[in-house]
N, C-alpha and C positions, 0 to 999 in steps of 0.2 A: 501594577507590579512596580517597586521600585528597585531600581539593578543594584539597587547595595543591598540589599537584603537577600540578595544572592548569596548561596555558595562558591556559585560557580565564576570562572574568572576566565576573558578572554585569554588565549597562549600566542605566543610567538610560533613556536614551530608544533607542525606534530610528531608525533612518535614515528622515530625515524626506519622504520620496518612497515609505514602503513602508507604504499605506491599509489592507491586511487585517489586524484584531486578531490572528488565529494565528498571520502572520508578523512582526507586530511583538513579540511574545513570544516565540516562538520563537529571534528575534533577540534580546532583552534577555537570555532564561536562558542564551542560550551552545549554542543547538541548532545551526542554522545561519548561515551568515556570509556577505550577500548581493555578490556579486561585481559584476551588472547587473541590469539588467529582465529578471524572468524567469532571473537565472542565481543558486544558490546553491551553496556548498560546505557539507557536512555534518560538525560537529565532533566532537569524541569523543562526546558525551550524542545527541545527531543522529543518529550514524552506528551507536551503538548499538539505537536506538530503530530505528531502520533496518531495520536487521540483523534485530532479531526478528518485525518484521512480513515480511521475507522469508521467514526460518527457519518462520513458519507458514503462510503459502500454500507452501512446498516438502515442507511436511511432508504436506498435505491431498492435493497433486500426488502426491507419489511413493506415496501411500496407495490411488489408482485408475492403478495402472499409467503413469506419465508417467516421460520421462527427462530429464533437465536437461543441457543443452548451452552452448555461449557461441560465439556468431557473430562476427563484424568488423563495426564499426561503419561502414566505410568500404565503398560498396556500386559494383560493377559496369555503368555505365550500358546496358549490354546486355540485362540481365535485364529491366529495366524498361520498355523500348521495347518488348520484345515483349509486355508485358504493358499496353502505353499506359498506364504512369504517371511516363514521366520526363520530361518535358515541364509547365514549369509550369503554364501552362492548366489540365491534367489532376489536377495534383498542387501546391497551391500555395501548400505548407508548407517545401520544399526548402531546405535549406542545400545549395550546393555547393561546390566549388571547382576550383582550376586544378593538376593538375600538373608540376611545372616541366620534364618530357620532353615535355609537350604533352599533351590530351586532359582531360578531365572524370572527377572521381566525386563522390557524394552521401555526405552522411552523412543513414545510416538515421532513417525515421521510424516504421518497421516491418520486419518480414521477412518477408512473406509470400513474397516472390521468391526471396529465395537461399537462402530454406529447402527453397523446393520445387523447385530445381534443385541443390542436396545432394544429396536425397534418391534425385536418378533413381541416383546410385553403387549405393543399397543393395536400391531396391524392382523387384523383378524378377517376383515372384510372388503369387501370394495368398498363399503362404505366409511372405511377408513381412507382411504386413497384418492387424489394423491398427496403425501405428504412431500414437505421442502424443509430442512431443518440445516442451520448453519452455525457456524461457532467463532470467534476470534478467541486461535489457541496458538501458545508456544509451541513450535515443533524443533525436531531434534534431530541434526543428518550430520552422519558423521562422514564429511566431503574431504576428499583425498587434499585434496588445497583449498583451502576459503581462501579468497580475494576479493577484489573490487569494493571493500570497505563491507557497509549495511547491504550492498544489492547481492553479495552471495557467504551465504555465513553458515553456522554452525546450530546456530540457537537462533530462530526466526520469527515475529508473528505471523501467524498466516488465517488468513478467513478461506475456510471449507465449507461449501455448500451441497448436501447430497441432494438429490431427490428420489422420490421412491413414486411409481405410475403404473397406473392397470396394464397398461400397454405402450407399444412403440408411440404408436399416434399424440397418447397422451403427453409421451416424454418430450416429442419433438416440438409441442406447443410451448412445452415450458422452457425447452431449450431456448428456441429462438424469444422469449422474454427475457432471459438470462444474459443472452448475446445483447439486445439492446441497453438492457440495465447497465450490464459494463461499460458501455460506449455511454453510458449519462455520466459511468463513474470518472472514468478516465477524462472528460469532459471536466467537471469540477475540478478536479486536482491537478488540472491546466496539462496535460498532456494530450488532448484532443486532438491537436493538432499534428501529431507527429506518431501517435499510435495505429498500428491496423489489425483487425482481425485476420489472422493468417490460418494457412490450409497447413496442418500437421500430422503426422503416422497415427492413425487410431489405433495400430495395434492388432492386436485380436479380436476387440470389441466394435470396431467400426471400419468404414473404409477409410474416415477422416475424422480427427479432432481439429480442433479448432484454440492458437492459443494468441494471445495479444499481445505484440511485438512493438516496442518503441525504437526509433530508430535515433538512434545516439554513440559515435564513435567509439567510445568503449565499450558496446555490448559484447558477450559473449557469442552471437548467433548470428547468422547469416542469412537472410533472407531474399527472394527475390521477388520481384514487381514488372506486370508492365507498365506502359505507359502512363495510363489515367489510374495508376494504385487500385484497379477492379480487381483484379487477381494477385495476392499475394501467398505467394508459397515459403515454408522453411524448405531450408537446403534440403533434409531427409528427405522431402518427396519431389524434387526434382528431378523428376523422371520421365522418359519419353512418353509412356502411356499415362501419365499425369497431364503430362503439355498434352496432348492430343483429345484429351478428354476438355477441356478447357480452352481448347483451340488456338493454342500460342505456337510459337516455337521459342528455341534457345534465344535467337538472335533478338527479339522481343525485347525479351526479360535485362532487368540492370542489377546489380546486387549493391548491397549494403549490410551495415554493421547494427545489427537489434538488442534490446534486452528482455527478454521476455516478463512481462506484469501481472499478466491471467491465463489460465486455460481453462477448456471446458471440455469435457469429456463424455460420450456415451456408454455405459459400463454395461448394459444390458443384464446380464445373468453370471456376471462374471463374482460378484459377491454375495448375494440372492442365495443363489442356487449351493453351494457346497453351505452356507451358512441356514441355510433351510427356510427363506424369510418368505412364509406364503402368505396367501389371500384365498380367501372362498369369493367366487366372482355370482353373479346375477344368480346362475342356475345354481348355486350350491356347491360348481366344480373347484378343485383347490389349484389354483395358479402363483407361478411363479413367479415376486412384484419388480418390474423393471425399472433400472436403475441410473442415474447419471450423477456424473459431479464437477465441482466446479469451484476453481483453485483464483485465490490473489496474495499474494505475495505481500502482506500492508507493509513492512520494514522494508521490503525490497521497493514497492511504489517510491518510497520514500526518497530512499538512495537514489533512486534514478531521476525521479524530480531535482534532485539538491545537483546530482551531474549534467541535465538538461538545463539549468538555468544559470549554474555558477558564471562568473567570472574570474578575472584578475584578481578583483576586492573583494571577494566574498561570495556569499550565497544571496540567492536570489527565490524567493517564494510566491508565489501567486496568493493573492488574497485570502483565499480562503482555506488555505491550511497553513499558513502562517503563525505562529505560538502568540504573535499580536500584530495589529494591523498597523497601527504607528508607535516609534520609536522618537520617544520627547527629550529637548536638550533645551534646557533653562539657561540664559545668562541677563544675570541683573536680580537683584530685590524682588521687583513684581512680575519678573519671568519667573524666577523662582513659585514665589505664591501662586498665581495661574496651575504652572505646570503639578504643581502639589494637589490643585485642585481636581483638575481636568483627569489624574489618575485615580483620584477617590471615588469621580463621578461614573469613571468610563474604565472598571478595572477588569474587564475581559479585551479590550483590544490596542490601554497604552499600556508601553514597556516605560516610565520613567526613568532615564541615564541619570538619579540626582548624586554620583558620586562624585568627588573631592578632585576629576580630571580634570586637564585641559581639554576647551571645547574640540583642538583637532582630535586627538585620541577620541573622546566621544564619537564624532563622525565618523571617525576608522572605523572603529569598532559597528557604529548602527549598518555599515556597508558588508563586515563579515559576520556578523549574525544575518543579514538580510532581507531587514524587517521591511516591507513592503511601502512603508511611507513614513518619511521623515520631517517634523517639525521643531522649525527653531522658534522658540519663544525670548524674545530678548528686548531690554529696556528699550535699544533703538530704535527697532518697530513698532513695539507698541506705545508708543510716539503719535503713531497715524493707523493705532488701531488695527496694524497687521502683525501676522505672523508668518514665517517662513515656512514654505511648503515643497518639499523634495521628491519626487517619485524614485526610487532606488532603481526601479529595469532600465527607464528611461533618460536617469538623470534629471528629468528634463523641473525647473523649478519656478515656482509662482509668490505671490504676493498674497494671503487670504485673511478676509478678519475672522476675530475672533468667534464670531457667530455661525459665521461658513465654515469654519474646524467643529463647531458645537456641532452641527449639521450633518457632517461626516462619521464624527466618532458617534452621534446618536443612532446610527445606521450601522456602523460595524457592530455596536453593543445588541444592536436589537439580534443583527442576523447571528452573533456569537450565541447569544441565550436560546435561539431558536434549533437551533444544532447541538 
């Protein structure tokens, strides 16, 4: 990609009504382009950076038997009544609206409902069962205050996983494969290190859900740990007969500030059963199919990656969901030509800077987009057959030839094609 051929243009400031650092940068490098409170459109570096945080929860999913589906955003108000959630009271996140024959529909904030009235076409038997069917869809919550940029909005993507099981036994098999798939996903998209599965209210439907908390000074949530991070709990259920069960006390426990990235849920019979979605089991008898699901936030991942690694200068992205792996800056005649080439050869992971700037502006700029490795190709090094080689997290910078950058980018091009 070569940056003149952009639309898009780094900014000086952001839009002076948008308070989160990640999405004020986000905004300056040309990631996203805020429409309202809580609404944003994703630009080509955005919508790339997008994409491969999808492309690795899809890959994690279809790794444990899941199938990827795409629903209508525009939902049924039938389904929801019988399920008492379409009533604001009930539900009172609702977008709705009027259609001009007369009558109401919603735009989704979930699908647990017309997922699991699909389903009655297909599940007839146990030997339909169990199914796992997931989707990357726009959702729609109409949130009293959107803030914190992408990590809490209006108009989201979100990947929903249900699953449907003969039984408890069944469901908790797949549960706990669900549970480590997330911890491979969060792993890749470099939050590994600062994410925990936490103890959450299940509700009605359980004693405990379970949702994935990262811990980063602007979260909205609070959480609390002990010592060796083995027990982490959300504030809602720090409760004495919670510590007691778990065997801590108060004084134990340290808090801190979370964002939440996934949950997982056990629904049991809670959409099943008023929606009617049976099964004939072994003997012939008709049972009711047990159900779970299982939420990630991909715009919100997003956000909170871009506020986990920011700095002073920019954004900072971990390799592999990066929109490109290096960011090239030519000076000279045959840095020019080189870097011309080296984007032709390798155009899934250079960003070419070949516009008409000053190389510091360049610099600036490769440090607020945050493209994960910077090289300078310039007559003076390649002199002695090097070129300059920058790591963005680290600063930290080397001397390489041209065959050891060949070597490099021949590896981020392969792993890009493979994802």
């Amino acid at each position: 990609m070569k940056l003149s051929h952009s639309f898009t243009k780094t900014l000086r400031n952001a839009p002076k009504d948008e308070s989160a650092h990640s999405a004020q940068l986000l905004i300056r490098a040309g990631y996203v382009h805020k429409e309202l409170a809580g609404v944003y459109d994703y630009l080509p570096l955005g919508l790339r950076t997008l994409n491969k945080i999808e492309n690795i929860i899809r890959e994690e999913l279809n790794a444990i038997g899941c199938e990827e589906v795409r629903m209508s955003a525009l939902q049924n108000p039938d389904l929801w009544e019988k399920t008492g959630r379409w009533s604001n009271q009930a539900v009172d996140i609702w977008f709705k609206t009027e259609l001009s024959a007369g009558g109401e529909l919603g735009l989704a904030p979930t699908h647990e409902e017309p997922i699991t009235n699909m389903l009655k076409t297909y599940i007839k038997s146990y030997k339909d069962l169990p199914l796992y069917v997931y989707q990357f869809q726009t959702k729609f919550r109409n949130e009293l205050r959107a803030k914190s940029g992408i990590m809490r909005t209006r108009e989201f993507l979100m990947k929903d996983l249900y699953s449907f099981s003969v039984d408890e036994k069944s469901h908790d098999e797949f549960y706990h494969k669900v549970e480590n798939a997330y911890k491979k996903i969060y792993e890749r998209v470099g939050l590994g290190d600062c994410t925990y599965q936490t103890f959450a209210s299940g509700g009605i439907f359980s004693k405990f859900s379970h949702e994935f908390q990262t811990i980063i000074p602007v979260g909205e949530d609070t959480i609390y740990y002990n010592k060796d991070k083995s027990i982490v709990l959300n504030e809602e259920v720090k409760l004495p007969e919670v510590l007691d069960e778990f065997g801590v006390s108060e004084d134990e426990l340290e808090s801190t500030r979370a964002a939440e990235v996934g949950n997982i849920f056990t629904l049991k019979y809670k959409y099943s059963e008023p929606l009617d979605l049976k099964f004939n089991d072994k003997d012939g008898k008709e049972q009711t199919v047990f159900m779970g699901c299982y939420g990630i936030g991909v715009s919100r991942v997003m956000g909170v990656v871009a506020e986990k690694y920011a700095d002073d200068k920019g954004l900072v992205w971990p390799a592999e969901i990066a929109p490109y792996q290096v960011y090239i800056v030519a000076i000279g005649e045959k840095g020019i030509e080189i870097a011309s080439k080296l984007e032709q050869k390798y155009p899934e992971s250079v960003l070419y800077d070949d516009r008409n700037n000053r190389p510091g502006e360049k610099f600036a700029d490769a440090e607020l987009m945050g493209i994960p490795y910077r090289v300078v190709i310039s007559d003076k090094t390649l002199a002695d057959d090097k070129v300059e080689y920058t790591e963005r997290q680290s600063g930290d910078q080397k001397l390489l030839t041209l065959t050891e950058i060949e070597a490099i980018l021949s590896e981020y091009e392969k792993d890009s094609k493979s994802h």
